[in-house]
C-alpha positions in Angstrom: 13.0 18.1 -20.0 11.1 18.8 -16.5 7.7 17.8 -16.7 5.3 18.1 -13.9 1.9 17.4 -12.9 -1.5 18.3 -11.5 -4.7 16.9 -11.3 -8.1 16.9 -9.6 -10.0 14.0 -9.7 -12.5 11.3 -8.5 -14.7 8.1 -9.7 -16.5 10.0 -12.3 -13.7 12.4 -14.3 -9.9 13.6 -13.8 -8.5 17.1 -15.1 -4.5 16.8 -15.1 -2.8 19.8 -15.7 0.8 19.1 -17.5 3.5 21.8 -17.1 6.5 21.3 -19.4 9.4 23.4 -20.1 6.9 24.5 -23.5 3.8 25.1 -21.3 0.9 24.1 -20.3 -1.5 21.2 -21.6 -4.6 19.9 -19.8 -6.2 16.6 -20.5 -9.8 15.0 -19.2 -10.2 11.8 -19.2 -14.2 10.7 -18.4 -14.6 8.0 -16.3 -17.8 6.9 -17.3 -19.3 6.0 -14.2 -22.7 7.0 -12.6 -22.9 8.7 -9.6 -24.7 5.7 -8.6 -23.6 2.5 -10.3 -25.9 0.6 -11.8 -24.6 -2.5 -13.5 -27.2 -4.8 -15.3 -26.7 -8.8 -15.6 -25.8 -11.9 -12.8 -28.4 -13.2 -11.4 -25.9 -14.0 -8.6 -26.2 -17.6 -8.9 -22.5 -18.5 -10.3 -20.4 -15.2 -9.2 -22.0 -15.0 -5.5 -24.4 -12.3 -4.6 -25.6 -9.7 -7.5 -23.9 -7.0 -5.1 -20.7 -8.9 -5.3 -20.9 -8.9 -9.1 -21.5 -5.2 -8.9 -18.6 -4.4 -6.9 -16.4 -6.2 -9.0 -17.0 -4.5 -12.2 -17.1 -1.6 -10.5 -13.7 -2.4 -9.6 -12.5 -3.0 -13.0 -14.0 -0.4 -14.5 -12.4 2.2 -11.7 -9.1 -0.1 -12.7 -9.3 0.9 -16.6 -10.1 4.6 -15.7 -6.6 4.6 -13.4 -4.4 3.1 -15.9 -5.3 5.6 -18.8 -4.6 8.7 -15.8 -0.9 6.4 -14.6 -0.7 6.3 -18.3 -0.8 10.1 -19.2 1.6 10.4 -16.1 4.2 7.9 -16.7 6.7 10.0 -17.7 6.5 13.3 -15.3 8.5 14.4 -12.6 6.5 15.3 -9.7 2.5 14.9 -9.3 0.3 17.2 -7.5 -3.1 15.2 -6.2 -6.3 16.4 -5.3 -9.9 16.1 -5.7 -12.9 15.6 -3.2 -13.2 12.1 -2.1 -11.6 8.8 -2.2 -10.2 8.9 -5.8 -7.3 10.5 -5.1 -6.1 8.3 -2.3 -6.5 5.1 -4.8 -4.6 6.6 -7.6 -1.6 7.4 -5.3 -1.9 3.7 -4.6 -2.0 2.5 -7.9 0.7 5.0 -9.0 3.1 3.3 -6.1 2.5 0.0 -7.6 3.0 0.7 -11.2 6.4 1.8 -10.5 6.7 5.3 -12.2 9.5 7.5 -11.0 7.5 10.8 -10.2 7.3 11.7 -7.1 4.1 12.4 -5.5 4.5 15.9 -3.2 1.1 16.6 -2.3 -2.3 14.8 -1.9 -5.4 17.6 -0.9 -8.8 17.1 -0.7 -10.6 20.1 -1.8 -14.4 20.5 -3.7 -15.1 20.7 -7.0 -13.4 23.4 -9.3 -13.8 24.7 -12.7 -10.7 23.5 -15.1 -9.6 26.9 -14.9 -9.5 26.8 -10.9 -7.5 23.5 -11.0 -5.5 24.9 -14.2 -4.3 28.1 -11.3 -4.2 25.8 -8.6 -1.4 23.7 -10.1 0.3 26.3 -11.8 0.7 28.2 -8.4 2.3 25.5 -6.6 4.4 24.0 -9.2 5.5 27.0 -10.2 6.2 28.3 -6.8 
């Protein structure tokens, strides 16, 4: 079965748009992040600096949200990335790494979108 795939996303939500052979399914998956993160705790004196702590949970909490979008696309075809900042670029990274046999075609940075925009927007070139 060809399965294909679409999303839009950055650190705060992804939309992925998957096309099968039986049609069309979109998933969200919420991040959970703040625009601005704000992580409480570490007074710095063990872990280094409080901003060092901050960035590292940041980290893994960016990790977790990756893994459950690699996991949704582990077994497609071809993937379609885009989404307005540096999200997209990380995921293509961390899709390269965990080894899954889609091929990535296109990475685009475009502005926010409605699901139904990204929903057309994958459709069209997939389809194409």
């Amino acid at each position: 079965m060809n399965k294909q795939a679409g999303l839009w996303i950055d650190h705060r939500k992804a939309i992925i748009v998957l096309i099968t052979d039986e049609g069309e399914e979109i998933k969200k998956i919420v991040s959970g992040m703040e625009k601005h993160v704000r992580f409480t705790g570490g007074d710095g004196s063990e872990d280094g600096s409080s901003e060092d702590v901050r960035d590292r949970q940041f980290g893994n909490h960016l990790n977790s949200y990756y893994d459950e979008v690699i996991a949704l696309l582990r077994d497609t075809d071809s993937i379609q990335i885009f989404g307005p900042g540096e999200a997209k670029g990380e995921l293509e990274k961390r899709i390269q790494h965990a080894g899954i046999k889609a091929h990535i075609f296109e990475i685009e940075t475009v502005d926010k979108m409605t699901d139904r925009q990204i929903s057309a927007k994958v459709r069209d070139h997939l389809l194409a």
